[in-house]
KOLFI-452187 format. One line per 8 residues: number of its first residue (from 1); their letters; for each residue x, y, z of N, C-alpha, C. Coordinates in Angstrom, 1 decimal. Layout:
NUM) A) X/Y/Z/X/Y/Z/X/Y/Z | ...
***
This chain:
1) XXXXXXXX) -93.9/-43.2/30.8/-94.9/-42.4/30.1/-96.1/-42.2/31.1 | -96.2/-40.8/31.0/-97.5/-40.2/31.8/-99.1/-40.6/31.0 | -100.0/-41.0/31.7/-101.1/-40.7/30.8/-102.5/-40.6/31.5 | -103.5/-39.5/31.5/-104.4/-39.3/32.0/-105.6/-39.3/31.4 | -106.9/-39.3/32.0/-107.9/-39.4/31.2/-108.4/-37.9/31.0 | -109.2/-37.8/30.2/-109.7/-36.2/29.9/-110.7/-36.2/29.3 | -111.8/-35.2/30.0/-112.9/-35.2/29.4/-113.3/-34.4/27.9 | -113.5/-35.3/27.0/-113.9/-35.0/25.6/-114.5/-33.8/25.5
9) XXXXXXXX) -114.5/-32.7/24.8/-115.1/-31.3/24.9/-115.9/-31.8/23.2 | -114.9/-31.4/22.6/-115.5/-32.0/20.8/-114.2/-33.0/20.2 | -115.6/-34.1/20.3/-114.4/-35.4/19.3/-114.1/-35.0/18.4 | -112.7/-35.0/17.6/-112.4/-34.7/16.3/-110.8/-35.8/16.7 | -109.8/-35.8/15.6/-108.4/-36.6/15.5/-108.0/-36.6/15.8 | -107.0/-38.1/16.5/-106.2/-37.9/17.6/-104.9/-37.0/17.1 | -104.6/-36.2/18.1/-103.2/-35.2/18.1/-101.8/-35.3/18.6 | -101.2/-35.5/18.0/-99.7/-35.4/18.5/-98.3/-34.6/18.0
17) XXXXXXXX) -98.2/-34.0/19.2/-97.1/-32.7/18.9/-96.3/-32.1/20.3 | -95.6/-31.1/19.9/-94.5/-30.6/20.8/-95.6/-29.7/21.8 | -95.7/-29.8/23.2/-96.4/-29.2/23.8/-96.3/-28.0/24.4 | -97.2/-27.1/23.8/-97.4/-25.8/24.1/-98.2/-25.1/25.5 | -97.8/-25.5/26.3/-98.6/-24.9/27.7/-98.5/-23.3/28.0 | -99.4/-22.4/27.3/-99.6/-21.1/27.7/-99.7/-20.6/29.2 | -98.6/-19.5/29.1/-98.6/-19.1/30.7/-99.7/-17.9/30.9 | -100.3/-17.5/30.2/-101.4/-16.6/30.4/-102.9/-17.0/29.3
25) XXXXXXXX) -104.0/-17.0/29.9/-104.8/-17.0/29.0/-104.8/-16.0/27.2 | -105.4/-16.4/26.5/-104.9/-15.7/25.3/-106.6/-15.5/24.8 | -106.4/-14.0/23.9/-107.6/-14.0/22.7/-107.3/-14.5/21.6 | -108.5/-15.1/21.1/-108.1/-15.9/19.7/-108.1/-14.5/18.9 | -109.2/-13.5/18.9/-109.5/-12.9/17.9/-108.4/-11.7/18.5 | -107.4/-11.2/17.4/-106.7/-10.4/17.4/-104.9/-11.3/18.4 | -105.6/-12.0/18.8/-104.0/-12.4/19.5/-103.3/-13.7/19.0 | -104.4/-14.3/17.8/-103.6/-15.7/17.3/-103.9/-15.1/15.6
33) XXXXXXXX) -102.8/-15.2/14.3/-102.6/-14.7/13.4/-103.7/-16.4/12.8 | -104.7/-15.7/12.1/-105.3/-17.0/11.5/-104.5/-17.8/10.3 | -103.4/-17.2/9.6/-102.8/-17.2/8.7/-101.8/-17.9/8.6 | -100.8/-18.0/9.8/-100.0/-18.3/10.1/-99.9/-19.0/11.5 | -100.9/-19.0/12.5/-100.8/-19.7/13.4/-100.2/-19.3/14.8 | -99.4/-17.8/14.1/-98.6/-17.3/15.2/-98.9/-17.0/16.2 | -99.1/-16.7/17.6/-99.9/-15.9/18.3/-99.1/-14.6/18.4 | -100.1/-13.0/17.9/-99.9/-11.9/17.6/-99.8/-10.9/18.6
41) XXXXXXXX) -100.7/-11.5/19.7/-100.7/-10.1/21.0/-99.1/-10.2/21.1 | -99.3/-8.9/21.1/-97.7/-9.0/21.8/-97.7/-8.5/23.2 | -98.2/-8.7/23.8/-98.2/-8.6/25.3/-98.4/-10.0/26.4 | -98.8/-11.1/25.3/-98.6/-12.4/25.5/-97.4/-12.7/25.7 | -96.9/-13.7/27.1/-95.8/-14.3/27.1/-95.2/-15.4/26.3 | -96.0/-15.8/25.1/-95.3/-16.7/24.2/-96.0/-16.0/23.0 | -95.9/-14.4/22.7/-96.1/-13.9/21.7/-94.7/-14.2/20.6 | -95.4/-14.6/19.0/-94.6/-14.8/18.4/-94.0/-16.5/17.9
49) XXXXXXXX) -94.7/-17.6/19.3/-95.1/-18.6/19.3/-96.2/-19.2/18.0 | -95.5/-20.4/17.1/-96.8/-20.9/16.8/-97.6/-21.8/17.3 | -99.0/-22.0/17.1/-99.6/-22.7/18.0/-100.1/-24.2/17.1 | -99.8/-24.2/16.1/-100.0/-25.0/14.6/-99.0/-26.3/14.8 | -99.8/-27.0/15.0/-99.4/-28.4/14.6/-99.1/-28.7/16.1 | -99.4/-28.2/17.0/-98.7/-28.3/18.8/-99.8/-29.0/19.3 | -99.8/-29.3/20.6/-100.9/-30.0/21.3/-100.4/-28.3/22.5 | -101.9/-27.8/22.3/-102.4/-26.5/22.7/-102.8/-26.7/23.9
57) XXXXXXXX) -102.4/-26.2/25.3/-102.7/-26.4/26.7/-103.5/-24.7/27.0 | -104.4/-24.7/27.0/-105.0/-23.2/27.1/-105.1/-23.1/28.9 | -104.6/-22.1/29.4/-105.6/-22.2/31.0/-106.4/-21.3/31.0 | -107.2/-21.0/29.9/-107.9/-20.1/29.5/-108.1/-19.3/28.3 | -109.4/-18.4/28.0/-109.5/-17.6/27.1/-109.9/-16.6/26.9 | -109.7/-15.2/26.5/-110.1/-13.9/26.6/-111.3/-14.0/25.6 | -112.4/-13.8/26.1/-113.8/-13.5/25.2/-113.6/-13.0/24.0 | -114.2/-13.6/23.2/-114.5/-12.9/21.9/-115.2/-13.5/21.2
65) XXXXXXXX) -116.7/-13.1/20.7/-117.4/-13.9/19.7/-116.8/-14.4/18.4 | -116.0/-13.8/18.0/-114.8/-14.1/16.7/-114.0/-15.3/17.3 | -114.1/-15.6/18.3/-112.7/-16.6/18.4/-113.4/-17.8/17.8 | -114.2/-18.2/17.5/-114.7/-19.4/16.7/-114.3/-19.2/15.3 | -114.6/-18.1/14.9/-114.1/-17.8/13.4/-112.5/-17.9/13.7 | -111.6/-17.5/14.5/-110.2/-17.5/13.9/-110.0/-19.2/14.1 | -110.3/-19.5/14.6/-110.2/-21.6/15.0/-110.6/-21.8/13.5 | -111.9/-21.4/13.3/-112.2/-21.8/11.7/-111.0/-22.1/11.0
73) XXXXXXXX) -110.7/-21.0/10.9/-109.9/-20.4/9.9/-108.6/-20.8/9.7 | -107.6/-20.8/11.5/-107.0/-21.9/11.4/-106.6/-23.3/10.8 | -108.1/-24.0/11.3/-108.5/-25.3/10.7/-108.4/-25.1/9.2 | -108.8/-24.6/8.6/-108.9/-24.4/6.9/-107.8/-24.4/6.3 | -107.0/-23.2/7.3/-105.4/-22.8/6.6/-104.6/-23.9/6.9 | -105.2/-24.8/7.5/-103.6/-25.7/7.9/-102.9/-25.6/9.0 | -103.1/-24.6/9.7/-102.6/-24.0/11.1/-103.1/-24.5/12.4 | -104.0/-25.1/12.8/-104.9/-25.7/14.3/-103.9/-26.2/14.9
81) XXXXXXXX) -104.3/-26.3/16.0/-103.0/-27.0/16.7/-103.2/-28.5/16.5 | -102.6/-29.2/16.9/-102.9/-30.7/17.0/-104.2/-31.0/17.7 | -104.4/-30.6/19.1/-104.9/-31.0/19.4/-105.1/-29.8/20.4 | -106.5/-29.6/21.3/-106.8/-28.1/22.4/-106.9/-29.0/23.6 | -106.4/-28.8/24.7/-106.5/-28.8/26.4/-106.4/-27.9/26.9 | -108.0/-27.8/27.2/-108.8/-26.3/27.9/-108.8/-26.8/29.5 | -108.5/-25.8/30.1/-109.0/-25.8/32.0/-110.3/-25.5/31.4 | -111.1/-24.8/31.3/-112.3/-24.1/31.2/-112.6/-24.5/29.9
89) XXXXXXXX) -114.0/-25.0/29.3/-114.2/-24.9/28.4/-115.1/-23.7/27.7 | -114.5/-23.3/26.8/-115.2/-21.7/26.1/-115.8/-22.4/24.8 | -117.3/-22.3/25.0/-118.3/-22.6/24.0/-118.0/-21.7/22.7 | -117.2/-21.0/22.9/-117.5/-19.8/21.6/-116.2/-20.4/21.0 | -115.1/-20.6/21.2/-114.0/-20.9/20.9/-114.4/-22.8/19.9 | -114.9/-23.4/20.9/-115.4/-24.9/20.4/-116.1/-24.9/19.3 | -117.2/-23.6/19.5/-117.8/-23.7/18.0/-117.2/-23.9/16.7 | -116.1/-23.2/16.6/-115.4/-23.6/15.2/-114.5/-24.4/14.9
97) XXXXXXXX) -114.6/-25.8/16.3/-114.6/-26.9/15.4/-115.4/-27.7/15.2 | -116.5/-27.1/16.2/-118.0/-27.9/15.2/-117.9/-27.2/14.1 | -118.4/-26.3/13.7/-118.6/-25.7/12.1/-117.5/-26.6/11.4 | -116.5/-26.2/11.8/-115.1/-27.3/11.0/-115.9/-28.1/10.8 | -116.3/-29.1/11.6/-116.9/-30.7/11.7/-117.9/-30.6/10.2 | -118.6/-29.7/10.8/-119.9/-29.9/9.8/-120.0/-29.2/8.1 | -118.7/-28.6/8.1/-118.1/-28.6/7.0/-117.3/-29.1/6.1 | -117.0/-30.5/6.7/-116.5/-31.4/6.3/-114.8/-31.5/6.1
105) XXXXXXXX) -114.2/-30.6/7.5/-112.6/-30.5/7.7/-112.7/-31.4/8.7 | -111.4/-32.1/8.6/-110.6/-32.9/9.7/-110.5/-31.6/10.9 | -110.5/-31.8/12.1/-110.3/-31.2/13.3/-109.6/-32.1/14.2 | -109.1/-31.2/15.0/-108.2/-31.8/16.4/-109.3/-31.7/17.2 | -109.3/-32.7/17.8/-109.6/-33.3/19.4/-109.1/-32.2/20.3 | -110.6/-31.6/21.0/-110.6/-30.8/22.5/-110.8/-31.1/23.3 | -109.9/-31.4/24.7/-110.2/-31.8/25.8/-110.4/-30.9/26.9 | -110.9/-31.5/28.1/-110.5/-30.8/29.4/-109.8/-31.8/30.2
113) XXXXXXXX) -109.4/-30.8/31.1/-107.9/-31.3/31.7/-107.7/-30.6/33.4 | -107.6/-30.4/34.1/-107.6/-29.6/35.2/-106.1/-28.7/34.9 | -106.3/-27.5/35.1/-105.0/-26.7/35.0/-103.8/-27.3/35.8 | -103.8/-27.6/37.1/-102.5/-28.2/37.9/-101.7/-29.2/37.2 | -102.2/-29.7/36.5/-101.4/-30.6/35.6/-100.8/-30.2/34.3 | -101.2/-29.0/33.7/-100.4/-28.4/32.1/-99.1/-28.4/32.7 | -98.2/-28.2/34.0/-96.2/-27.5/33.4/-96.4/-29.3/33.4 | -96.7/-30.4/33.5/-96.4/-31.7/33.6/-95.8/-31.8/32.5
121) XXXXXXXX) -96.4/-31.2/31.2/-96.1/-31.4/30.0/-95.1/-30.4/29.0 | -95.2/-29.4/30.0/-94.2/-28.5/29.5/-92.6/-29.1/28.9 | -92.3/-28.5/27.7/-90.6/-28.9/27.1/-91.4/-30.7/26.5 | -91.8/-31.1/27.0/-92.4/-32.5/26.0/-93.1/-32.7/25.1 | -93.7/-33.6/24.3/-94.4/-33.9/23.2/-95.6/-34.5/24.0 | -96.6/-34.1/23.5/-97.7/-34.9/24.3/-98.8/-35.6/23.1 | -99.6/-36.6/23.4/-100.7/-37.0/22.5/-101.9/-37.2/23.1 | -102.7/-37.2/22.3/-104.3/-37.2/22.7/-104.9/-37.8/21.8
129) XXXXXXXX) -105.1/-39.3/22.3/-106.4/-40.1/21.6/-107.8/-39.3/21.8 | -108.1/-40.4/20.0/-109.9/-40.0/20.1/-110.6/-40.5/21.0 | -110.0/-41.2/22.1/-110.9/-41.5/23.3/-110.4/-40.1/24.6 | -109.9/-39.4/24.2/-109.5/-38.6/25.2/-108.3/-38.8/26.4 | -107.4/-39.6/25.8/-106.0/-40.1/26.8/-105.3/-39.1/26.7 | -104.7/-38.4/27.3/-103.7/-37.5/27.5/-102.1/-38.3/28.0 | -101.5/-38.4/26.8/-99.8/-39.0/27.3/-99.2/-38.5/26.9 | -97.6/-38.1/27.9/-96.5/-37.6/27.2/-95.4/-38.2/27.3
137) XXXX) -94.4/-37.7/26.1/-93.0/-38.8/26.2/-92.2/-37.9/26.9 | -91.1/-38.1/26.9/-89.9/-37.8/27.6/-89.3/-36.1/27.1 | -89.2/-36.6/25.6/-88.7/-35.4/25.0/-89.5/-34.7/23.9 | -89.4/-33.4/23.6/-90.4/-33.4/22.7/-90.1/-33.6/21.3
***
């Protein structure tokens, strides 16, 4: 078992799930279905992908003051991923799982992570304690 440290972006529950390592940055707003979890751009290489219930490897994100509302929203519906591993962290995106937080929803745990390391976990299940451990098993 692999396991790294990572720095805490917003504490929230530790996560574990089938890992999702996006090959292009994504918009929340308009490119992830709040409803369903799906991601909708279809010009996204894992359009049609859900991102719900996964441990979410972002190397990035397309601006959008809304992307905090679709996270919200996610969070509410049941949809969030397990858990977010950002290369970059996007303050607008984080915000709605503070809001989550302070509205009294359970949230996944956001980390940072250096990008060279997300295919590590590609095809695996990965987890992330509330201390910010990053480990994965063999299979997912």
């Amino acid at each position: 078992m692999t396991a790294l440290q990572a720095e805490i972006l917003v504490a929230g529950r530790a996560g574990h799930g089938e890992a999702l390592v996006l090959d292009e940055p994504i918009s929340f707003w308009g490119g992830v279905d709040p409803k369903t979890g799906r991601i909708a751009d279809v010009r996204h290489p894992q359009h049609g992908e859900s991102i719900a219930g996964k441990v979410l490897f972002l190397p990035g994100t397309i601006g959008s003051s809304s992307a905090s509302a679709v996270l919200l929203e996610l969070v509410r519906n049941g949809h969030a991923p397990a858990a977010l591993v950002m290369h970059e962290p996007d303050a607008i995106l984080l915000l709605g799982l503070i809001v989550a937080k302070e509205m009294g929803w359970e949230t996944p745990v956001a980390v940072r992570l250096g990008r060279r390391r997300f295919d590590d976990w590609r095809g695996r299940s990965a987890t992330i304690d509330a201390g910010g451990t990053v480990s994965m098993s063999t299979s997912a």
